[in-house]
N, C-alpha and C positions, 0 to 999 in steps of 0.2 A: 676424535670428536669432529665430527661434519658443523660446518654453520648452523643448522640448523636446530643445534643443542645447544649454542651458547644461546646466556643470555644478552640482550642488548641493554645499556645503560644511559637510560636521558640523562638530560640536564636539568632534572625539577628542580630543584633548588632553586634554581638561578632563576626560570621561567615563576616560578609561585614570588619570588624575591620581585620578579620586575611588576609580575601581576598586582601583586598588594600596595608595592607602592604607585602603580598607573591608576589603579582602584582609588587610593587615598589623596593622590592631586585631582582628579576627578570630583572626591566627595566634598575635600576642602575647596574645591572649586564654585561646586552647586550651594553649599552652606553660605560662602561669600555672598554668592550673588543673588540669595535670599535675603540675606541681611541679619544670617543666623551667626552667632559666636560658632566659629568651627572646633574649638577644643571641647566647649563645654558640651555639644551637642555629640560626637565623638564622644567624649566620657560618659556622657549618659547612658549611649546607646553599649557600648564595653562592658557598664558597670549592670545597668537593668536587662541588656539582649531587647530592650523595646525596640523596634527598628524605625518606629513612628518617631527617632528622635533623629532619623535622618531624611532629610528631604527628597521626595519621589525625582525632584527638577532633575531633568538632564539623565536620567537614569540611576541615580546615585544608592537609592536605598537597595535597587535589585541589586547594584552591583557590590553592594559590601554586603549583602546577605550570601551573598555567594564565597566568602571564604568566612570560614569558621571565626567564633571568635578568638577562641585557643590559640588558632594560628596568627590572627591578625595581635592579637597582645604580646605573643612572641614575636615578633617580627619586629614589635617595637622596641620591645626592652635589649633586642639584639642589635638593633640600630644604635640605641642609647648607649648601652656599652659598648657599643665598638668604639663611639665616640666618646669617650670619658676623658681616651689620650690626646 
């Protein structure tokens, strides 16, 4: 096999991993400095997909439309258990 039959292998993981949470200090950043409660509006938006329950300020709502919600509740519940211990 020449190079040009292997496959190559990112690192998405790690990159979707730093994305979501640079996306989420970002959102919890904009919600603050609205004067919004950040969990509750965060829950909303997880729970109904409204995206109207995150703030446009600072770019916030595009930028957590832009990962799924699927992946964004996994990402938390993986945080969450990792830290249990």
């Amino acid at each position: 096999m020449d190079s040009a039959e292997h496959t190559r292998m990112f690192a998405a993981v790690d990159n979707e991993e730093e994305n979501i949470a640079a996306t989420m200090r970002l959102v919890y950043s904009a919600l603050k400095e609205k004067g919004y409660s950040p969990l509750a509006q965060i829950v909303g938006y997880l729970v109904s997909g409204d995206p109207s329950y995150i703030t446009s300020h600072n770019g916030a709502r595009e930028n957590i439309q832009r990962i799924g919600r699927n992946d964004l509740l996994e990402e938390i519940v993986t945080y969450y258990l990792k830290n249990l211990t």
